[in-house]
N, C-alpha and C positions, 0 to 999 in steps of 0.2 A: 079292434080293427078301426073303428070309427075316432078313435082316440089317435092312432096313428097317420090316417086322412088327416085329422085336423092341423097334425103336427107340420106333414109335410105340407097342408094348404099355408101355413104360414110362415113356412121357408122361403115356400115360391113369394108366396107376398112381399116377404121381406124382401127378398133378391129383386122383386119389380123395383121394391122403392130405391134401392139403391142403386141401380141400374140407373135411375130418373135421377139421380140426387149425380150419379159420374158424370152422366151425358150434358147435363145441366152444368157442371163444373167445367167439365171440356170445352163448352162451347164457349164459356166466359177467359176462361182462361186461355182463345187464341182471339180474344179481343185486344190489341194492344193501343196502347195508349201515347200521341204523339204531343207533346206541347207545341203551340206557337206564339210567336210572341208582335203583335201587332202595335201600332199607334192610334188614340186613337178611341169613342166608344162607337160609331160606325159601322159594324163590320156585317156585315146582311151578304155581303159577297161570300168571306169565307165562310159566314150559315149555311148559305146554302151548299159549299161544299164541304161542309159537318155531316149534312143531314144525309148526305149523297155515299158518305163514305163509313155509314153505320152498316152498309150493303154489306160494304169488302172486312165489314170487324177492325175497322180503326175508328178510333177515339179521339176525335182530335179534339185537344182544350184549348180553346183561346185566350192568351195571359196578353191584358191590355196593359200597354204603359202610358205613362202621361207626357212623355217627351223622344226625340230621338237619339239622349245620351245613353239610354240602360239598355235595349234591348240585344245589341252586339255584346256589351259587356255579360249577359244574361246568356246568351247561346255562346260564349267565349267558354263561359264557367259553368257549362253543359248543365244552367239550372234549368234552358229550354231545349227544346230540338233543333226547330227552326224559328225563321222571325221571316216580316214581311211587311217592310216598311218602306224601303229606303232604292236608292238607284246605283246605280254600279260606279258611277263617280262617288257616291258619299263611302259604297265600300271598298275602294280602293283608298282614300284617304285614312278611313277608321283603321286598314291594317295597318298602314303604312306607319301613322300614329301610335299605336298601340300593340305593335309587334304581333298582328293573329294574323290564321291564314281562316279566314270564311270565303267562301264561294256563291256563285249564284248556279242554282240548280235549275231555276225555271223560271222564264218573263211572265208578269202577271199584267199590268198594264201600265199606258202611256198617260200621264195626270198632268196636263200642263200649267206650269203655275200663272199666277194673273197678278194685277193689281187693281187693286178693290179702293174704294171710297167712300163716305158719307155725304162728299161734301161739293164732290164736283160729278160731271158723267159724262168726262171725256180727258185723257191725257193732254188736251191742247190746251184745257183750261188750269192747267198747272201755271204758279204766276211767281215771279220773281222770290226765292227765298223757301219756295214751300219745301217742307218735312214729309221724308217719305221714310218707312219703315222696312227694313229690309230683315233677313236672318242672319243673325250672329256665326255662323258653322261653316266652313271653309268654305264647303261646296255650294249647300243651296244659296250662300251670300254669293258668291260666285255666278251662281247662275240668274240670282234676281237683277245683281248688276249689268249680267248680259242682257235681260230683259227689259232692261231700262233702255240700253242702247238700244234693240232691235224696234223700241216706242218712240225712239230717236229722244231723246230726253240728254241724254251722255252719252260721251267715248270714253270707253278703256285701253288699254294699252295690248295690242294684238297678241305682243310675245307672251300675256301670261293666260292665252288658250282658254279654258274652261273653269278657271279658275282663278280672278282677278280679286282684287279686295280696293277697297274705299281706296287707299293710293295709289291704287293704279290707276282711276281716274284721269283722265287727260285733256276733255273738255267739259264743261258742267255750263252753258250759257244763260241757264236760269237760276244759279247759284244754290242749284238744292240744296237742302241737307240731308244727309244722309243717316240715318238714324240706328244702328244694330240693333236689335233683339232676339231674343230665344223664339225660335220658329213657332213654338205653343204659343208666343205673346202677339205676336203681329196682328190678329184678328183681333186682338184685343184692347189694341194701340188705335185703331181708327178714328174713335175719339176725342184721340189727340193730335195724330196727325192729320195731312190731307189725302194723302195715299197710302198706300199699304202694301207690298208684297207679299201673297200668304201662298203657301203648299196649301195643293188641291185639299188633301183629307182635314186640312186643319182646318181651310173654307167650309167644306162641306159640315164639319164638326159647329162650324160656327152659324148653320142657317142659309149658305149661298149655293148657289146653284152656278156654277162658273162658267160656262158660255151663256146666263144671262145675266148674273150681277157682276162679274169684273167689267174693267171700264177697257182693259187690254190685254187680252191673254195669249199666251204662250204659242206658237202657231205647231202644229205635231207634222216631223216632213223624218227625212234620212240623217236632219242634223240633232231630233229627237232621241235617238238611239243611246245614247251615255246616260239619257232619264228616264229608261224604260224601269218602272218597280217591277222589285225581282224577286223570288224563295232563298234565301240563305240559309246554307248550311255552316258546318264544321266542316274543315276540306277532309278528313277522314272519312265524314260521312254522305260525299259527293257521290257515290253511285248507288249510295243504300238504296233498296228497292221498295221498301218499305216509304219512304221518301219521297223516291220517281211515283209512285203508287196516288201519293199527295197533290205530286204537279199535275199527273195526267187529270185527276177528278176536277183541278184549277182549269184544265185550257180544257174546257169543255161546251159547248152549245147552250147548256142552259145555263154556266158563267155569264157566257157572252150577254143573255138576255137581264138577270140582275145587273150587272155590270151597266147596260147601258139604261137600266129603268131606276137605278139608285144612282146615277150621277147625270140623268136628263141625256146625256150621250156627252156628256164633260170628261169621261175619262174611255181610252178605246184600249179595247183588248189587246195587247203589244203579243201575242205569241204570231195571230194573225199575219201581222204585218213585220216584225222580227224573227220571226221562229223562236221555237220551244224555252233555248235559251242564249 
């Protein structure tokens, strides 16, 4: 009798433990796992919506790249999920270029670009000749050249919109030069030139705090909206819920507050003032 007690106590024992070892399995196994792919080492924004989102049992992994050529090409060739870098001019150009259809799923924010210096600390003290460094890539070249105009520095030529290049140039009265480079390099070019145009995160990557070290920055109004950074998808995978699940955790109250305490209040929430997406 006591030998059969024992038998069945460790039946039951055995079934607790495996009981603990299924529920254990389950629980892990509707954890699932989202890649993203950023620019960038920076990212204390999407931290905190990592940490936020271990609640709902997603895993989100952040895959840094070191420039803005791979990561479309990286969620093209579904080695990511999503990416979250770039603005909706630069992905309308990358499809355009490269035959993909990505989407943007959700506004994250508005990062205006600036120009930066070592050497003066004011756009007016730009002097006959001086070298400014611009980005090499259709769009943000595009838009730093607008930039220059809006500092009144040059005119470009109206009909090429939001997206001009070095020849479209039409007045230059202080003979600048105008300098391409790879967006990663501009911050790093300062050295050598006198100005600089750099994307917000590559500044911030570099030590600036951009509404107090550019000498001229970007002004954020309703003509900001073509620069709002955005979540891309794969357009197959534009309503995944799994996804919307990602952006909702992004436009959320305590984003807003990293957001504004990791970029001094340099870069503003774009769902706010754009909507979602």
């Amino acid at each position: 009798m006591k030998k059969t007690v024992k038998i069945l106590a460790a039946v039951a024992l055995a079934g607790l433990v495996l009981a603990g070892c299924s529920s254990g399995s389950a629980k892990n196994s509707k954890t699932e796992t989202v890649k993203l792919g950023v620019v960038g080492a920076n990212n204390e924004v999407w931290e905190s919506v990592k940490d936020r989102l271990k609640d709902e049992d997603i895993d989100l992994e952040i895959i840094e790249f070191s420039d803005y050529t791979q990561p479309n090409a990286a969620l093209a060739e579904k080695e990511i999920d999503l990416n979250s870098f770039q603005h909706q001019i630069f992905l309308d150009n990358y499809n355009t270029e490269h035959k993909t259809e990505l989407v943007s799923i959700g506004n994250t924010v508005s990062a205006p670009l600036g120009i930066y210096s070592e050497k003066i600390k004011d756009v007016k003290e730009l002097k006959d000749g001086a070298e400014i460094a611009i980005p090499n890539d259709t769009t943000n070249g595009g838009r730093a050249l607008l930039l220059l105009q809006s500092a009144g520095l040059i005119k470009v030529d109206p009909t090429k919109q939001q997206t001009p290049t070095v020849n479209d140039i039409t007045e230059n009265k202080l003979n600048l030069k105008i300098t391409e480079l790879d967006a990663a390099q501009t911050a790093r070019a300062l050295q050598d030139v006198d100005a600089s145009v750099i994307n917000s995160g590559m500044a911030v990557d570099a030590g600036f705090v951009p509404t107090e070290d550019a000498i001229y920055l970007e002004p954020v109004d309703e003509t900001s909206k073509p620069y709002v950074n955005i979540i891309v998808a794969r357009k197959e995978d534009e309503e995944n819920e799994l996804y919307q699940k990602i952006v909702d955790a992004y436009q959320q109250e305590e984003t807003k507050k990293v957001i504004e305490e990791t970029s001094k209040g340099s870069s503003v929430p774009a769902w706010e003032t754009f909507g979602r997406k």
